[in-house]
KERO-915610 format. One record per residue (C-alpha): residue in three letters; x, y, z; residue number from 0. Coordinates in steps of 0.001 Angstrom, whole numbers, padded with zeros to 6 digits. Layout:
<pts>
{pt 'ALA' {X Y Z} NUM} ...
</pts>
This chain:
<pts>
{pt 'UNK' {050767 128708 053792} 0} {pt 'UNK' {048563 129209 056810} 1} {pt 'UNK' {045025 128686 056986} 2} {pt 'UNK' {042897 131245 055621} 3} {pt 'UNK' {038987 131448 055432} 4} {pt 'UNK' {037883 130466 052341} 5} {pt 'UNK' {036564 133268 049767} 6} {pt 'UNK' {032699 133111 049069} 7} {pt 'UNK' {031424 132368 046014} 8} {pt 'UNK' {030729 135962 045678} 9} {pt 'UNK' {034176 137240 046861} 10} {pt 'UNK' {035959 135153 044284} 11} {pt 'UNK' {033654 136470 041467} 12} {pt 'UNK' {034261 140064 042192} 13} {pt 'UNK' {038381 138879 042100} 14} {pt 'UNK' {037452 137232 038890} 15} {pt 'UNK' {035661 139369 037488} 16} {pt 'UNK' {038079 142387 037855} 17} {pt 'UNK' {041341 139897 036582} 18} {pt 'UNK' {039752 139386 033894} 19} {pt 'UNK' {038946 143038 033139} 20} {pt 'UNK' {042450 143771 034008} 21} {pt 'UNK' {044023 140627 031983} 22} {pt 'UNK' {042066 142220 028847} 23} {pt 'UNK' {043194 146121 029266} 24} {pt 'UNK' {046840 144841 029020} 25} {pt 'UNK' {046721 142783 026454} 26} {pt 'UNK' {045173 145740 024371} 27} {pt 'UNK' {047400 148505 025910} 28} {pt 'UNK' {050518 146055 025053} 29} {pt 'UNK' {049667 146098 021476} 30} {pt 'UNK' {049519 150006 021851} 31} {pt 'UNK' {052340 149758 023240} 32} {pt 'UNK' {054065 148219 020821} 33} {pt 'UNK' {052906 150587 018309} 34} {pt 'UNK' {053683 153813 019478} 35} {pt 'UNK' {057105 153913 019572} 36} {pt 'UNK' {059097 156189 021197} 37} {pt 'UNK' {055348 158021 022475} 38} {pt 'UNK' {055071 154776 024742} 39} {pt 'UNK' {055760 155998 028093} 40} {pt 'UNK' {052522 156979 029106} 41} {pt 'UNK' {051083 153548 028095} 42} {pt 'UNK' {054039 152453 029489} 43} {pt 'UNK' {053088 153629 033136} 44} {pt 'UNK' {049762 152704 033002} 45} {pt 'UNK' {050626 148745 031587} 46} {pt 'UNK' {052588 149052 035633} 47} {pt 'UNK' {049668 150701 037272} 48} {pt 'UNK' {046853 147588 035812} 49} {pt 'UNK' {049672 144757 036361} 50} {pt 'UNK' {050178 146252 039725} 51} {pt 'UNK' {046632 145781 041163} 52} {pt 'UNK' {046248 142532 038706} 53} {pt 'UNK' {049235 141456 041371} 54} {pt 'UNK' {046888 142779 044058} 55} {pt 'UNK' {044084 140472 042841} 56} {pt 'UNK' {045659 137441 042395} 57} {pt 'UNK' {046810 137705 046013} 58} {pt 'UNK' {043966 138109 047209} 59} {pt 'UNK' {042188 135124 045136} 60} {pt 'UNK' {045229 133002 046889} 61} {pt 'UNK' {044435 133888 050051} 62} {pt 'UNK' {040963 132504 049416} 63} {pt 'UNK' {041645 129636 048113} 64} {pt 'UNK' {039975 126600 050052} 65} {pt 'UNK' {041964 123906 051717} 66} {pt 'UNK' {040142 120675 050512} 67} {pt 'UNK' {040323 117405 051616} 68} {pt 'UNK' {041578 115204 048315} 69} {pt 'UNK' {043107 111854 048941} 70} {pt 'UNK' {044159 109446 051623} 71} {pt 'UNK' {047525 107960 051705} 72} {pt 'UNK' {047625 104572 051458} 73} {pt 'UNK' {050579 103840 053621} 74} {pt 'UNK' {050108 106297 056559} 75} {pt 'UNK' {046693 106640 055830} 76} {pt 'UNK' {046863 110541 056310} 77} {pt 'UNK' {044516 112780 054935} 78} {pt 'UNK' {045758 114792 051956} 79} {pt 'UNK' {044218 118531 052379} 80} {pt 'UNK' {045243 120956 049352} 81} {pt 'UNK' {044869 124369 048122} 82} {pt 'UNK' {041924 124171 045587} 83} {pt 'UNK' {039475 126066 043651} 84} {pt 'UNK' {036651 123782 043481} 85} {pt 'UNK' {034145 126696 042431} 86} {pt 'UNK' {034756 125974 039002} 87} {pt 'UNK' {037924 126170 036359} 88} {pt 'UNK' {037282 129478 035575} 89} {pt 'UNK' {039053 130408 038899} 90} {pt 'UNK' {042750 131695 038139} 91} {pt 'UNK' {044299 128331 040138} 92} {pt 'UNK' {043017 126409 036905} 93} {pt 'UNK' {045361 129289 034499} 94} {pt 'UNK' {048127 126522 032936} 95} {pt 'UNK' {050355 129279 032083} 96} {pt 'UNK' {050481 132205 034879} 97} {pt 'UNK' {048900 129573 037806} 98} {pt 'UNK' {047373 131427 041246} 99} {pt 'UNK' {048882 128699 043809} 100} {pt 'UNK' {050656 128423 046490} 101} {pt 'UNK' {054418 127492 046972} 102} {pt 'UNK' {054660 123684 047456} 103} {pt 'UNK' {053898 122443 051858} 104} {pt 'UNK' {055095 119445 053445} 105} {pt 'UNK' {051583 117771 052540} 106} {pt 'UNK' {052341 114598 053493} 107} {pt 'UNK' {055720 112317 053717} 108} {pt 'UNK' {054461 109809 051023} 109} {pt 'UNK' {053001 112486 048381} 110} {pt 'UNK' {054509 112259 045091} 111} {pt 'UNK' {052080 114400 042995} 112} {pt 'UNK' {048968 115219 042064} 113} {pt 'UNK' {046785 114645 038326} 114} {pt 'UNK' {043882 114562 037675} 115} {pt 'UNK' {040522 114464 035206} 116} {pt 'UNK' {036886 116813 034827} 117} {pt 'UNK' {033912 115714 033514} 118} {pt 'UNK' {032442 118736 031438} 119} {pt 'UNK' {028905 118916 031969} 120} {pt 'UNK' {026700 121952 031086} 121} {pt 'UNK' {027941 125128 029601} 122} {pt 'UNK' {031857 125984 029116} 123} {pt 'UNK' {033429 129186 031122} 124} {pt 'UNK' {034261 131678 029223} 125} {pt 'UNK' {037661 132402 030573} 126} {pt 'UNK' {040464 134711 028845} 127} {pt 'UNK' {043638 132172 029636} 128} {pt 'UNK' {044121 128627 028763} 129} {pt 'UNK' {042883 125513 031483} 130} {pt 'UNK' {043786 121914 030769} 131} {pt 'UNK' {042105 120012 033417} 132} {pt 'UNK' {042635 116806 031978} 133} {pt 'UNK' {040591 113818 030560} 134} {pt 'UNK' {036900 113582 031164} 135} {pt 'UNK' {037707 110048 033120} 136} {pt 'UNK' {040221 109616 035781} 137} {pt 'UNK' {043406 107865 033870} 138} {pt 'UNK' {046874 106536 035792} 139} {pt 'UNK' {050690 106767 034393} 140} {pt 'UNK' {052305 103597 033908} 141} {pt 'UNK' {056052 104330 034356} 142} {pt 'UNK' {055151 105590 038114} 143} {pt 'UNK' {051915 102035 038641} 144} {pt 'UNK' {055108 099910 036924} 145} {pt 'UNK' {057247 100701 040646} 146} {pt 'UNK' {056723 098494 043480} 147} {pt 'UNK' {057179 101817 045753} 148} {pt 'UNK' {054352 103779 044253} 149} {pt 'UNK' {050757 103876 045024} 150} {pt 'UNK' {047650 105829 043576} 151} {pt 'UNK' {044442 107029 045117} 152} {pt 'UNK' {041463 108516 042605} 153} {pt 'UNK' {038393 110014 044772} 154} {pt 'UNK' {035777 112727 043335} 155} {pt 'UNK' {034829 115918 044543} 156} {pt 'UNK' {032642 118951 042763} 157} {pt 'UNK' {034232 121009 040553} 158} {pt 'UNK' {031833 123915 039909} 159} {pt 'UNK' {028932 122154 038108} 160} {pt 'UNK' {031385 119357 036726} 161} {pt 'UNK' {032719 116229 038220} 162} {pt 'UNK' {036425 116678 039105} 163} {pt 'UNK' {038520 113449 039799} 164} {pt 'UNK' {041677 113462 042172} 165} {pt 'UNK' {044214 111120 041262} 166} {pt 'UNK' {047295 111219 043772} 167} {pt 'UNK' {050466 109464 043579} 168} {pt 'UNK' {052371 109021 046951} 169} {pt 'UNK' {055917 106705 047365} 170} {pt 'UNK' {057476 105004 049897} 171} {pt 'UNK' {060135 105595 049812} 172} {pt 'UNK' {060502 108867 047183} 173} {pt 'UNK' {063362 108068 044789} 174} {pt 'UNK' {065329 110839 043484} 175} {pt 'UNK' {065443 109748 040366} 176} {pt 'UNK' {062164 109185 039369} 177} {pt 'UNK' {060453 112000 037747} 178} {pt 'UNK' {057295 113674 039240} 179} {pt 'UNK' {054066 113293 037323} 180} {pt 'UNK' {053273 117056 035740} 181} {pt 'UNK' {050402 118555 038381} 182} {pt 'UNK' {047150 118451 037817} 183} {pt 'UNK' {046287 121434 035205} 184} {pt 'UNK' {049951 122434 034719} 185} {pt 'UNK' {052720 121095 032534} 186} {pt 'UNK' {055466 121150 035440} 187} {pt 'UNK' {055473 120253 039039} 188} {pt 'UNK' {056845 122046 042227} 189} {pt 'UNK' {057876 120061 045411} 190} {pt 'UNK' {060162 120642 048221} 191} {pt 'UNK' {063493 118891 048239} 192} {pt 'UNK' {065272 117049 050832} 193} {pt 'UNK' {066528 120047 052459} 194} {pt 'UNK' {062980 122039 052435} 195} {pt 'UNK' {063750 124036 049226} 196} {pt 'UNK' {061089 124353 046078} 197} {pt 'UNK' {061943 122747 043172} 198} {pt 'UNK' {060489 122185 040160} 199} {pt 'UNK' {060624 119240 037006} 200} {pt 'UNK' {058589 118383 033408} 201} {pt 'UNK' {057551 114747 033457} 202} {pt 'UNK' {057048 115263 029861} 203} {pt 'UNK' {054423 112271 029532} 204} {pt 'UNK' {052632 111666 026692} 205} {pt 'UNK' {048636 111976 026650} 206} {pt 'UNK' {048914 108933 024714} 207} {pt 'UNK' {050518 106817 027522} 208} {pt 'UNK' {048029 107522 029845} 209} {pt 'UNK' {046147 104281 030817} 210} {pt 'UNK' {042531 103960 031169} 211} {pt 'UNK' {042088 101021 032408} 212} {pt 'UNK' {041637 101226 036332} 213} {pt 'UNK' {040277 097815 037097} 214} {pt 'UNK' {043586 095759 035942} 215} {pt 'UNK' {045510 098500 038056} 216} {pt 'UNK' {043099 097675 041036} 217} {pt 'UNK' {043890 094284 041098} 218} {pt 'UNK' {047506 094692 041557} 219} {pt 'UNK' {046896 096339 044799} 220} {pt 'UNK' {048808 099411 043625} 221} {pt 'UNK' {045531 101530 042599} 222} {pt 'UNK' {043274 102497 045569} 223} {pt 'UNK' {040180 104129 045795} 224} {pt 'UNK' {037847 106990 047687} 225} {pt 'UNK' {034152 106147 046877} 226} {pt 'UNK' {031957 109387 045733} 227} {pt 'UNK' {030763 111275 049320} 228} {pt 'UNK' {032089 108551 051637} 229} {pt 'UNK' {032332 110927 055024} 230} {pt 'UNK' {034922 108498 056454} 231} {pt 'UNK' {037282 108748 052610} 232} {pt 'UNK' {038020 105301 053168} 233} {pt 'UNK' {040899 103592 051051} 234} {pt 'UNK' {039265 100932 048892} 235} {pt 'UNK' {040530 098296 046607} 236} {pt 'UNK' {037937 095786 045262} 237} {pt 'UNK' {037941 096367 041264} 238} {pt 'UNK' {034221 095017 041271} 239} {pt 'UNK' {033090 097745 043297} 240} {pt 'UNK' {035086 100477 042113} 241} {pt 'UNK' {032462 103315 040882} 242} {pt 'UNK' {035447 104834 038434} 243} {pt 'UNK' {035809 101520 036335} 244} {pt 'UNK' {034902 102471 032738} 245} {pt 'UNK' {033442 105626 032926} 246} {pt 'UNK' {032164 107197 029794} 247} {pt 'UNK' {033766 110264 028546} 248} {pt 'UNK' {036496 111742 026429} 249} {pt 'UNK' {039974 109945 027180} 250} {pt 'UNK' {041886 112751 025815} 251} {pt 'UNK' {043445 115787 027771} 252} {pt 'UNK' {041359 119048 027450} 253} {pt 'UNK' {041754 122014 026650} 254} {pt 'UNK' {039703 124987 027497} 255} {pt 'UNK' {039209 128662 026675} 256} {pt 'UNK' {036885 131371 025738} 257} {pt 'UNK' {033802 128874 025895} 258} {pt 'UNK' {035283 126212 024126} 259} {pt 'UNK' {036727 122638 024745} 260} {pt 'UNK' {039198 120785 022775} 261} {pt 'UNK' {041687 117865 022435} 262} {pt 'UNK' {045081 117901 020689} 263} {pt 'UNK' {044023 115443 018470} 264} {pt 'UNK' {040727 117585 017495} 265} {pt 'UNK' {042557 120944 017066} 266} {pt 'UNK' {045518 118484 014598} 267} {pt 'UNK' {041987 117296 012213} 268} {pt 'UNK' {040592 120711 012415} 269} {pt 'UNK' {040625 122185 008595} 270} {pt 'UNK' {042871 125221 007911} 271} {pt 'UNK' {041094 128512 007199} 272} {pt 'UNK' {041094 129662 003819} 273} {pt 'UNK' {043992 131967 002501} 274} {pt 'UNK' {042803 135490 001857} 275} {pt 'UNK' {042879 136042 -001830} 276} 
</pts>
């Protein structure tokens, strides 16, 4: 995707603000819709005329999208630079079901994928569509730390008014038969093949699997890490130093939507709302 300039803060809240609008008259006129029948047309044309410009907007917000530099890879040591809304998760890119992203690039030889972790802080976005943008601490998978080929980087950058932490995986060399982790925010990930085609897998990893504990991954030499506004993003790897070692926060994936947050294991304890009599 080539370069664009970035949208302003006040571009992409015009673009938000009207997808929203737009996401909320179809949803309404679909349940009309599905009411009327046979009498549907005229809904009918005017569900195409709103998902029409919604398809306007969301180009638009991808065009915009910022190009941010994320990681550093540990064994070419090139700059990782990715599409990113870091204005906040309200921005469609964060949208785990219907995502506004770009196709996958040739990022870097070594990348293997992208996860990563937000630290809520401050009010909740009200947002129509669903955003899981991970733990509240930055977490690694153990099935991809467990391979002598892999490596991981976490760094930090802004996320709106929260904390967001980068955790990328890169692999020298790739194997084919090791499975991708999900991306960050999504339950899937895209990459290009061999042959410069976009493909797509489900890790399927368990939130449960994921493993806190950074410092014993540190000291094998296989987790790396970007300290908080180094200008230089220089690949680190003393455990005693490391300024992402036991963080405080919730070490559960989140979920959130219309204002609120939640964890899996929250909504499964949550009582059931009394039958109407």
């Amino acid at each position: 995707m080539p370069q664009a300039k970035p949208f302003s803060r006040e571009e992409r809240q015009r673009l938000l603000d009207e997808a929203f609008q737009l996401m909320e008259d179809l949803e309404d006129l679909e349940l009309d819709y599905e009411a009327a029948g046979d009498e549907g047309e005229t809904i009918g044309e005017r569900i195409d005329q709103l998902s029409d410009r919604l398809d306007v907007i969301r180009e638009e917000y991808l065009k915009g999208l910022p190009r941010v530099r994320l990681s550093r890879c540990p064994f070419c040591r090139k700059e990782l630079v990715y599409p990113i809304d870091t204005l906040g998760i309200d921005g469609l890119w964060w949208n785990r079901d219907e995502p506004v992203r770009p196709e996958p690039e040739n990022w870097d030889p070594h990348f293997f994928g992208l996860t990563g972790a937000v630290k809520l802080q401050g009010e909740l976005p009200d947002v129509p569509f669903l955003a899981m943008p991970g733990p509240e601490v930055p977490y690694v998978i153990p099935r991809l730390m467990r391979l002598e080929s892999i490596r991981a980087v976490i760094s930090s950058l802004p996320i709106g008014q929260y904390t967001g932490y980068p955790i990328a995986y890169y692999a020298n060399p790739i194997a084919e038969d090791v499975l991708r982790p999900d991306t960050w925010g999504l339950e899937k990930s895209e990459y290009l093949g061999p042959e410069g085609n976009v493909q797509w897998c489900e890790a399927d990893d368990l939130e449960e699997d994921n493993d806190y504990d950074l410092r014993r991954w540190i000291a094998t030499g296989r987790l790396l890490w970007i300290a908080p506004n180094d200008a230089a993003w220089a690949l680190q790897q003393a455990p005693s130093r490391c300024p992402y070692v036991d963080l405080k926060g919730r070490r559960e994936v989140q979920r959130v939507q219309n204002g609120e947050a939640w964890a899996l294991s929250e909504a499964a304890d949550a009582p059931d709302e009394p039958e109407e009599e």
